[in-house]
C-alpha angles and dihedrals in degrees: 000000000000098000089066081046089052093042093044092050096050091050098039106044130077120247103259083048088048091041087054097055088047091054083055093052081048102059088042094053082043097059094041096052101050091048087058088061108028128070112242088252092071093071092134089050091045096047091046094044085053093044089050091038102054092055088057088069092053094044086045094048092039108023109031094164100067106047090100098063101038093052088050094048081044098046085040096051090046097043085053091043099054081037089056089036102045133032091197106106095198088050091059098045088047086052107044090048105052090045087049089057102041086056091051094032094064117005093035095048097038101047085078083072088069092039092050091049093049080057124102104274083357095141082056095051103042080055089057092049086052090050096047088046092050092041089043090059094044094045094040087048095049107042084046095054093046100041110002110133106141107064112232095214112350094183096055106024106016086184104054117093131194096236075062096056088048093057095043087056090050094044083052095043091056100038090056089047086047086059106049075066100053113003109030105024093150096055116081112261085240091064093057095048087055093043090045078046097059105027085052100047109029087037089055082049084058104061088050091050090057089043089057082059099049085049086058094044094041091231140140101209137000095250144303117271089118105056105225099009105054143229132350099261081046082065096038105034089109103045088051090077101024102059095049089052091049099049095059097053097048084043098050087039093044099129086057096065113030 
């Protein structure tokens, strides 16, 4: 029920509509994320580092050309203020850099989401990202289950296997290829192999990325908002890095496929 719901909204709403229910994501994944690698007890810093992290997606999306210095004046005031707070050098280092990547993990990554929808044909494309990714998990899942045997990255991830990845890639390659015939017939095909390439293999990086975070944080899944399949950055581990990726590549081609 609730994937044709996803897939008609993001075709059927306008961008500051779409931009507001990404800021939403955002505050969930936020949230998430900064009570993986702070103590309960650091409710005040969590909730700050939320409230200062939601506003980056819309600078990135909006105002891309400050997000430099807006990220350097945010990263300089919280580096003075542990360093004000703690005297603990290794405290401060610990601090700063988990609330930097927090900010870059999630608003920063997931601004591209906005950026990829204001684009030509951008609400199509952002619904074929969603399918590869979709197609990637259950092709990788299944091809692993039937014929994985070399494990992909025991240490993060003991259950993926590379004939998985491979099968995810592949999942990803023809459904972008699918769509240059229904959904994108006025894209190359070869912008749609690249796109099924990236969105295949960096998204699949990006699940292993998330489950090196759950390693640090000894945990199984990111939270429970979704009752049975985890947390929010469980849902969106993958799109993180594939998005971004994506929309590169559409943005720096962008005279291929106008």
């Amino acid at each position: 029920m609730a994937l044709p719901i996803v897939l008609f909204f993001t075709l059927a709403v306008s961008t500051p509509w779409f931009t507001a229910v990404v800021c939403g994501v955002a505050v969930v994944a936020l949230w998430e994320f900064y009570s993986m690698v702070f103590t309960p007890k650091r409710s005040r810093v969590k909730l700050f580092a939320v409230a200062v992290g939601v506003p980056l997606v819309l600078v990135n999306a909006y105002f891309p050309q400050m997000i430099v210095p807006v990220a350097g004046l945010l990263f300089m005031g919280f580096a003075l203020y542990f360093l004000w707070c703690y005297q603990d050098i290794n405290t401060v280092i610990s601090e700063v850099g988990l609330l930097t990547l927090g900010w870059v993990y999630i608003p920063i990554l997931l601004s591209p989401l906005v950026l990829l929808h204001k684009l030509e044909h951008g609400s199509l494309w952002v619904l074929l990202v969603l399918i590869m990714t979709m197609m990637c998990d259950s092709c990788a899942y299944f091809v692993g289950t039937a014929f994985g045997k070399h494990r992909l990255y025991p240490a993060i991830s003991p259950k993926k296997s590379i004939e998985g990845a491979i099968g995810g890639l592949l999942g990803s390659v023809l459904t972008a290829l699918a769509a240059h015939l229904w959904l994108l017939p006025q894209s190359s095909w070869i912008d749609c192999l690249i796109v099924g390439i990236l969105a295949g293999s960096i998204g699949q990086l990006g699940d292993l990325f998330e489950s090196m975070i759950k390693r640090y944080a000894n945990i199984k899944d990111s939270g429970t908002i979704f009752p049975g399949h985890g947390g929010m950055l469980d849902r969106i581990d993958s799109l993180l890095f594939s998005f971004p990726a994506v929309y590169a590549y559409l943005y720096f081609t962008s005279g291929t496929f106008h």
